[in-house]
C-alpha positions as CSV (number, residue, x, y, z in Angstrom):
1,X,-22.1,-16.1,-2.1
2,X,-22.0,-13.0,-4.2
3,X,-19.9,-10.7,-5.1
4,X,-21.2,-7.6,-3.4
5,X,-22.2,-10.0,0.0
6,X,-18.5,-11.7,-0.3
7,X,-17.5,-7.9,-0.1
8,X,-19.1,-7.2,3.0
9,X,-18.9,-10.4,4.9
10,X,-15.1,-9.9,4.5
11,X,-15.3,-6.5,6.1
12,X,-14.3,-4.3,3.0
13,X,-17.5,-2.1,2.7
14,X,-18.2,0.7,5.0
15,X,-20.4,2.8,3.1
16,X,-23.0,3.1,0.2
17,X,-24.7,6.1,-1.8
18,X,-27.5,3.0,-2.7
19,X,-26.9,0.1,-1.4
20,X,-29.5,-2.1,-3.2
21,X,-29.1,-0.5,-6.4
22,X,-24.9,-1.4,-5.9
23,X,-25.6,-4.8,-4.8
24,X,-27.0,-5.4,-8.2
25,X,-24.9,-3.7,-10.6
26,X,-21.8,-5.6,-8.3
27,X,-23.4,-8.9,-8.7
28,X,-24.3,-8.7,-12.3
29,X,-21.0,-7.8,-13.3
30,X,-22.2,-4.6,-14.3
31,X,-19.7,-1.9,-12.8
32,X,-17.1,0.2,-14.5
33,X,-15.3,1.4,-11.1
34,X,-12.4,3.9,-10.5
35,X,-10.1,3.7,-7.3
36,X,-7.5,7.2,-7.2
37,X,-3.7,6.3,-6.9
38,X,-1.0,9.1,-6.5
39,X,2.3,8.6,-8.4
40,X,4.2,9.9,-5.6
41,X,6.9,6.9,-5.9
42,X,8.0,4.4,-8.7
43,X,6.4,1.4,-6.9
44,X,3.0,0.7,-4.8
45,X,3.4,-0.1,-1.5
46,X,1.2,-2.1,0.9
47,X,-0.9,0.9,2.3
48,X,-2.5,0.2,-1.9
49,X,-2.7,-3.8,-1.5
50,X,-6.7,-3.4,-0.2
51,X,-7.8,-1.7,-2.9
52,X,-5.7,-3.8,-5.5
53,X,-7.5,-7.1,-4.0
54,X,-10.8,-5.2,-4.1
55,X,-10.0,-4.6,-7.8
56,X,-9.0,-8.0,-8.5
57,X,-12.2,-9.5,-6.8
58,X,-14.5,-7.3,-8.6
59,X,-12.7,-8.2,-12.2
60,X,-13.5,-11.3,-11.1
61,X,-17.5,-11.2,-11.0
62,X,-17.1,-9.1,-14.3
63,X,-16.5,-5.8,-13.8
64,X,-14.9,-3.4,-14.8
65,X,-11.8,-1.6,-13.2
66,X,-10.2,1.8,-13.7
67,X,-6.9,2.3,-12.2
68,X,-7.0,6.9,-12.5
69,X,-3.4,7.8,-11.4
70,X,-3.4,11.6,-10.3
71,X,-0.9,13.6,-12.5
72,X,-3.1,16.4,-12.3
73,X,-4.5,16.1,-8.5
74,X,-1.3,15.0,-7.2
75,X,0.3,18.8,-8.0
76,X,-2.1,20.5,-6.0
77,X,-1.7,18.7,-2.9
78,X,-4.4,16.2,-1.2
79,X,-5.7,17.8,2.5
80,X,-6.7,14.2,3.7
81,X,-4.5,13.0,6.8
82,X,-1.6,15.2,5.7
83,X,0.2,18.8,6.7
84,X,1.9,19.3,3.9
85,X,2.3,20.3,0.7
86,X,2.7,17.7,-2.2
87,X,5.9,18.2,-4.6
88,X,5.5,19.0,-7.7
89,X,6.9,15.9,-10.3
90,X,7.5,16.8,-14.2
91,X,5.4,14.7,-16.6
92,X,8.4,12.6,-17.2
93,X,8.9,11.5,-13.4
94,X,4.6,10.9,-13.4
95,X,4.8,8.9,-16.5
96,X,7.4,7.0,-15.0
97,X,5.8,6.0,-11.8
98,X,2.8,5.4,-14.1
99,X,4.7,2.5,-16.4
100,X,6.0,1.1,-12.6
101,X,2.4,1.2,-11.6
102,X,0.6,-0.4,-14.3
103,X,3.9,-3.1,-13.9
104,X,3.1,-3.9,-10.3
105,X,-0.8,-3.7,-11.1
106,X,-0.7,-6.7,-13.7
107,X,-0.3,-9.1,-10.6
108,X,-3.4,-8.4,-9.6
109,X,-5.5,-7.1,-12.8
110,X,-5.9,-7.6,-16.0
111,X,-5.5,-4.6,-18.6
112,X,-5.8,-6.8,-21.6
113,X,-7.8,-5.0,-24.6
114,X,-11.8,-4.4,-23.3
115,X,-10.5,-4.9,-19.4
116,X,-8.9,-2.7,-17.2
117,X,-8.1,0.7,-17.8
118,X,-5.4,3.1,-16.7
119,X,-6.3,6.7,-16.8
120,X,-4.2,10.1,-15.9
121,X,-6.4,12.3,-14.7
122,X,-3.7,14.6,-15.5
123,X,-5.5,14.6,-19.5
124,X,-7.9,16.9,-18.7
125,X,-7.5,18.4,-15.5
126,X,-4.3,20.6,-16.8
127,X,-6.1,21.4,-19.8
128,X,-8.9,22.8,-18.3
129,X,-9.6,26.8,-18.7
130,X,-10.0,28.2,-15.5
131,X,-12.6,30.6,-15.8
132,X,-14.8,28.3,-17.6
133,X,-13.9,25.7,-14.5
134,X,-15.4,28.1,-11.6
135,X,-18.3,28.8,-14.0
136,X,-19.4,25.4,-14.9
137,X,-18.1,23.4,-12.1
138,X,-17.1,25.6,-9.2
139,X,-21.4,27.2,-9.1
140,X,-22.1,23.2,-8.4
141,X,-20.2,23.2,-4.6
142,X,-21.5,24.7,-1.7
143,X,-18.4,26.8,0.2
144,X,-20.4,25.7,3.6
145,X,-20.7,22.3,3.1
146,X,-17.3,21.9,2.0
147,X,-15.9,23.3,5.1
148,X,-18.0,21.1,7.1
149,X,-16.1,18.2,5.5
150,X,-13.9,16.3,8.2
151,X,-10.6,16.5,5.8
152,X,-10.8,20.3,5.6
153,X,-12.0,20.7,9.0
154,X,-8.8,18.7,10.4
155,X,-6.5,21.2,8.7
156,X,-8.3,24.8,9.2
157,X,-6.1,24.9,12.5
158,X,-3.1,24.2,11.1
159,X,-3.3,26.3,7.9
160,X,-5.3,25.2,4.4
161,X,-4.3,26.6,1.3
162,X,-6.4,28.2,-1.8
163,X,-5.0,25.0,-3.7
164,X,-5.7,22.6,-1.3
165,X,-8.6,23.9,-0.8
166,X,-9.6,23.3,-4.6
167,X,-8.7,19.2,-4.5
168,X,-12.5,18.4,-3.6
169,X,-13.4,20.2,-7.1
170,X,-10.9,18.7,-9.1
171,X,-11.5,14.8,-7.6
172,X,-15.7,15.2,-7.7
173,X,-14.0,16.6,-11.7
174,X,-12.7,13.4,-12.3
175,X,-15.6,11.5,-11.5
176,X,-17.2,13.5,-13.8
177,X,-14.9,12.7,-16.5
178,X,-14.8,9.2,-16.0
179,X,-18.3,8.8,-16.5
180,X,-18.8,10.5,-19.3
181,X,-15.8,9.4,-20.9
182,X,-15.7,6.0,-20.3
183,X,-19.0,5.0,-18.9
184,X,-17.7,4.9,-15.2
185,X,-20.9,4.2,-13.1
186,X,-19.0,3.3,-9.8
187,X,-16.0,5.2,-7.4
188,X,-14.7,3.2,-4.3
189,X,-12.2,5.1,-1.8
190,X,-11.1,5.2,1.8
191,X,-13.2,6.6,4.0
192,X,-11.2,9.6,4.6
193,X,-12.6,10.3,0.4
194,X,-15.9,9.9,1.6
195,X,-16.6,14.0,1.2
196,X,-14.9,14.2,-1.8
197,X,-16.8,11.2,-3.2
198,X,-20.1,12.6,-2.8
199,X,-18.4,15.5,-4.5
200,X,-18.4,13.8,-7.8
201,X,-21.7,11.9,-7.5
202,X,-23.3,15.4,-6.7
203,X,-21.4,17.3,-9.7
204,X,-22.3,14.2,-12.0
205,X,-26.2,14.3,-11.1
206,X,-26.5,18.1,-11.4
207,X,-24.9,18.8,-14.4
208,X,-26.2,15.4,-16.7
209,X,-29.5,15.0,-14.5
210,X,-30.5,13.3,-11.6
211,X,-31.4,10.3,-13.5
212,X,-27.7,9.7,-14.4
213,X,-26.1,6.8,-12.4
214,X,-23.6,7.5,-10.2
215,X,-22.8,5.7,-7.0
216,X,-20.0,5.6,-4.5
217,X,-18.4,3.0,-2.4
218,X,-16.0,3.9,0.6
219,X,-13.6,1.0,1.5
220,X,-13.6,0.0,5.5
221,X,-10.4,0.9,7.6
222,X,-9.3,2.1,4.3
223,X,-7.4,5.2,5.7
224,X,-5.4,2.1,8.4
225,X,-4.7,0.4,5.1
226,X,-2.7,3.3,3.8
227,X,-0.7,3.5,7.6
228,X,0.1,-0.1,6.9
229,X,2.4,0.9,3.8
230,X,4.8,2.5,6.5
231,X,6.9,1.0,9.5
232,X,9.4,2.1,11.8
233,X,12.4,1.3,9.0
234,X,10.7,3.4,6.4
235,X,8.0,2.2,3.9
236,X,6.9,-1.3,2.5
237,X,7.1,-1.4,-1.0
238,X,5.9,-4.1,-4.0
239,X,8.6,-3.4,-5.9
240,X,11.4,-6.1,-4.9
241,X,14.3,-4.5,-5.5
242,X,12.5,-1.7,-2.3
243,X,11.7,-4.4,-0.3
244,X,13.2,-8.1,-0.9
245,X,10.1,-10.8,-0.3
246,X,11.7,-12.2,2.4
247,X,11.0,-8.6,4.2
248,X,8.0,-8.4,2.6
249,X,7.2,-11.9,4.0
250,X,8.2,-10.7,7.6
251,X,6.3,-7.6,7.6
252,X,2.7,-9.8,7.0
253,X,4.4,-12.3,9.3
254,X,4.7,-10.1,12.2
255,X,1.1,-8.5,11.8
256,X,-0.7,-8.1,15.6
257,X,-2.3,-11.3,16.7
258,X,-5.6,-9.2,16.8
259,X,-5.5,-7.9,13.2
260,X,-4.1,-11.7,11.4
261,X,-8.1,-12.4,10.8
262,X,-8.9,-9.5,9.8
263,X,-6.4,-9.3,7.0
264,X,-6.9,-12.7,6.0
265,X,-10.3,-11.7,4.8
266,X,-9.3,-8.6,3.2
267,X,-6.5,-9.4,1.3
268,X,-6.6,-12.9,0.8
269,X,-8.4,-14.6,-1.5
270,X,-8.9,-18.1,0.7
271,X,-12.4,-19.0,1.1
272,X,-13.9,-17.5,3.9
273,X,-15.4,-20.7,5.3
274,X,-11.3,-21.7,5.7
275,X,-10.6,-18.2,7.6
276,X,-13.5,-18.8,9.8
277,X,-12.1,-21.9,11.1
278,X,-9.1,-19.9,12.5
279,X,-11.6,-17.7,14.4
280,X,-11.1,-19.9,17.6
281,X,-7.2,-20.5,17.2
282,X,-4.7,-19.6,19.7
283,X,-1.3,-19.3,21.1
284,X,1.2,-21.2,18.6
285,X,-2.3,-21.6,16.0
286,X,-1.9,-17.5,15.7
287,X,1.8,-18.0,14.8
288,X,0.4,-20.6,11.6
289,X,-2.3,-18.1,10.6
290,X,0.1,-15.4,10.1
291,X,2.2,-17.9,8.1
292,X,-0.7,-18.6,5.8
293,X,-1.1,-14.4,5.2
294,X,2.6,-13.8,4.6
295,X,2.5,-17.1,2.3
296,X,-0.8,-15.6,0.1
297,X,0.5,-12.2,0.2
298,X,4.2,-12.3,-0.8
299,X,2.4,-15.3,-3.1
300,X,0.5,-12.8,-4.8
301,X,2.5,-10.1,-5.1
302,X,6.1,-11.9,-6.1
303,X,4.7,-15.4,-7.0
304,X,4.8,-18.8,-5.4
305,X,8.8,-19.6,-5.8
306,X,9.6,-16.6,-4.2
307,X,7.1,-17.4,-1.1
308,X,8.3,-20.0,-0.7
309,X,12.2,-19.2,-0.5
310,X,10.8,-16.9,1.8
311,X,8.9,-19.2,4.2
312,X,12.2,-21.3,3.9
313,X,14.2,-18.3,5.0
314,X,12.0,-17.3,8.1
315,X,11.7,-20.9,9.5
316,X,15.5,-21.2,9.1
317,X,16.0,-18.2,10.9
318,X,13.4,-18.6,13.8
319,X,12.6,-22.3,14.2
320,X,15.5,-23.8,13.3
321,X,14.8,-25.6,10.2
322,X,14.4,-24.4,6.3
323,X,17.2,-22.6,4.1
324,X,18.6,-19.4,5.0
325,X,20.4,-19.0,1.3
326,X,16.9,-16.9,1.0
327,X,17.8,-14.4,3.8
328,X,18.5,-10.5,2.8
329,X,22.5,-10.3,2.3
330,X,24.6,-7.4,2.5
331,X,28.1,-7.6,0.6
332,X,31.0,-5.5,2.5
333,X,33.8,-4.5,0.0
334,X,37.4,-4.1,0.8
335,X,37.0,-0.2,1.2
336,X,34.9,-0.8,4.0
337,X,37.9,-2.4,6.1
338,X,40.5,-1.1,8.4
339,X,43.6,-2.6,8.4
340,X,41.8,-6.1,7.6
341,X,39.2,-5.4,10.5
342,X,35.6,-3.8,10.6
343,X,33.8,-3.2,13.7
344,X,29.8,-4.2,14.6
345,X,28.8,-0.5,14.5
346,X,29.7,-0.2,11.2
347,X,28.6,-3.6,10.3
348,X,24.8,-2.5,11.6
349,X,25.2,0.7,9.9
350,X,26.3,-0.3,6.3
351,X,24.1,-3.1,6.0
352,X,21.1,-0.9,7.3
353,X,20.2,-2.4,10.3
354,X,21.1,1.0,12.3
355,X,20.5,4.2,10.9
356,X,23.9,5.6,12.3
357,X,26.7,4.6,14.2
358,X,25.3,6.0,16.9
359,X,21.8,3.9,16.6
360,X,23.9,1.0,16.6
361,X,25.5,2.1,19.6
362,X,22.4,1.7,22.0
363,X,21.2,-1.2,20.6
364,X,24.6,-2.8,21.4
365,X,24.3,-1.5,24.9
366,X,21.0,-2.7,25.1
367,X,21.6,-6.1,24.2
368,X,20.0,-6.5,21.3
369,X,22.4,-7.9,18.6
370,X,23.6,-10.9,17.9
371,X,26.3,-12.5,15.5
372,X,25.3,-16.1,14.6
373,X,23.0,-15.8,17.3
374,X,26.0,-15.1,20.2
375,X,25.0,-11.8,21.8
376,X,27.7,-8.7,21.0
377,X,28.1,-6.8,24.7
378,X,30.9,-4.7,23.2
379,X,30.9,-2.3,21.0
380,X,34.7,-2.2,20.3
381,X,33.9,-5.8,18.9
382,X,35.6,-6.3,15.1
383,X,35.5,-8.6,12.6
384,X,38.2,-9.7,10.4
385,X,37.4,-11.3,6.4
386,X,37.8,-14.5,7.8
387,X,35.1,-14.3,10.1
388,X,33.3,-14.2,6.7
389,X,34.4,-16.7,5.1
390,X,32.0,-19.4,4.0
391,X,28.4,-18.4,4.0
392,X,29.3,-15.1,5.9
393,X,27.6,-14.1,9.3
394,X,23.7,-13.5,10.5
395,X,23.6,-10.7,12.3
396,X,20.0,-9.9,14.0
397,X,19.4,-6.7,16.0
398,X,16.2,-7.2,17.9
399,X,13.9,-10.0,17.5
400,X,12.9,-9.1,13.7
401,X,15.9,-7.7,11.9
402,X,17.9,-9.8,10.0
403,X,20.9,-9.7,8.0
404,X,23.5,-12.2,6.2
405,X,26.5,-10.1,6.1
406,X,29.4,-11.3,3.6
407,X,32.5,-10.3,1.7
């Protein structure tokens, strides 16, 4: 199977500019591609891993991949999906997240010399003169047909600002740049870009001719790929010092039995005739399938040894048998202590399985903690150093939260 083909029978394509005229360029190893990422945070989180395995797998055939990190975009504010404004980073913070980035990138791509590329779109777009801007980019955009785009139409209600407003010029800018600049012939994004793609290929065709290449690629369920970087404790993060692998192993391994297929051929890189033999597995089978995904995943991301210790960890934990050495620890001090005591409100709440004392209150009262798997009823219930002796205690609030607790 080909590349492009590969691409669709895994479910990653949603929509083409020129589908035939793709196909080939795809399969013939013949793209130079761009995918946007903001620098809002020092590491990548998972909502980016779809288009990081896209980028791998095209590498792969031959292409080429650019990696444009928005420095410039990314102080003007982005109206897809959000309601508010962006904050403003100094160059030192964006250059920052950029080094992080390009770190956490590596896994998956290589940036050796002639490979991948990582561009700051930040190079030209604060550089440019704004009268000379409206005149030779803004005359290229139609006012009308950029309020019928579905981003700005979601946030007319709630309030759109003259910036925001403007980040459909400066993306369809970039693409601009990229291609004259570094022969970019290719733009993927989530389908909630899709406006803002055609954008560039427009600007791109009417200022360098219609004969000038230029297609764009939107990425399917894209936009659900950047909701999975989030959960209810806060966001899921590459970097391991934000997210230890053995959460990062749980969060793949608690995916929705509907969705474990469905990521397996997205972000995996198993073949596809091995993923369609899981099609008609069930029950306890589902539970082995989402093993293999948080195995490939956390694999791929913190490598093998650490996949492992995490496997290890979560059959320890939930079936009884592996290591549990691998487990996320929290260390109490003497300071936290009083009079040689500490109680299992403050143990949930320091160790950051309760966001206050007060969350840890209900889930007391609701049953759902245990301490080496004994159920706590009360919430007066201490703990003295001793108890912590050894290999210290496991203490689990709900059926997915785990903690080694020590001293």
């Amino acid at each position: 199977m080909n590349c492009y083909e590969e691409l669709v029978a895994r479910g990653l394509i949603a929509q083409v500019t020129n589908e035939e005229e793709i196909r080939r360029m795809v399969n013939a190893g013949q793209a130079t591609f761009y995918i946007g990422f903001d620098p809002t945070a020092d590491s990548l989180h998972v909502g980016h891993f779809m288009a990081l395995c896209l980028m791998k797998r095209l590498q792969m055939a031959g292409n080429r991949p650019i990696a444009l990190i928005g420095g410039g975009t990314g102080m003007i504010g982005d109206p897809s999906g959000r309601t508010d404004m962006r904050q403003m980073m100094t160059p030192e913070t964006i250059q920052h997240n950029c080094d992080c980035f390009k770190e956490q990138m590596s896994r998956f791509i290589d940036f050796g010399e002639g490979k991948a590329l990582m561009v700051n779109n930040a190079d030209w777009l604060l550089k440019l003169n704004y009268v000379e801007l409206l005149r030779e980019v803004g005359a290229c955009f139609s006012v009308n047909n950029m309020l019928r785009a579905e981003c700005y139409k979601q946030r007319m209600e709630k309030g759109l600002s003259f910036l925001e407003f403007n980040y459909m010029i400066m993306q369809s800018y970039d693409f601009y740049m990229l291609f004259q600049k570094y022969g970019c012939n290719m733009q993927f994004g989530g389908d909630d870009q899709w406006s803002n793609m055609l954008g560039g290929t427009e600007l791109i065709r009417k200022k360098l001719g219609k004969d000038a290449h230029a297609m764009t690629i939107t990425l399917l369920l894209n936009s659900e790929g950047k909701k999975m970087g989030k959960t209810q404790s806060g966001a899921v993060w590459l970097d391991p010092n934000k997210t230890s692998p053995f959460e990062f192993y749980q969060y793949w391994r608690n995916v929705g039995d509907a969705d474990v297929l469905k990521c397996l051929r997205m972000l995996t890189f198993l073949p596809l005739e091995q993923i369609d033999e899981m099609d008609h597995w069930e029950g306890s089978q589902l539970n082995t399938a989402k093993e293999i995904l948080a195995y490939e995943l956390t694999s791929l991301v913190h490598g093998k040894e650490e996949a492992e210790k995490a496997q290890s960890a979560a059959r320890a934990l939930f079936a009884g048998q592996g290591d549990l050495d691998n487990i996320p620890t929290y260390q109490l001090t003497d300071e936290d202590f009083t009079e040689g005591s500490i109680d299992i409100l403050a143990i949930l709440q320091k160790s950051g399985l309760a966001s206050s004392r007060s969350d840890a209150r209900r889930n007391v009262e609701q049953g759902g903690v245990t301490v080496d798997g004994a159920q706590v009823k009360d919430i007066r219930a201490a703990y003295t150093k001793e108890a912590f002796a050894g290999e210290g205690l496991v203490v689990r609030r709900g059926k997915k939260k785990y903690m080694k607790v020590t001293v």
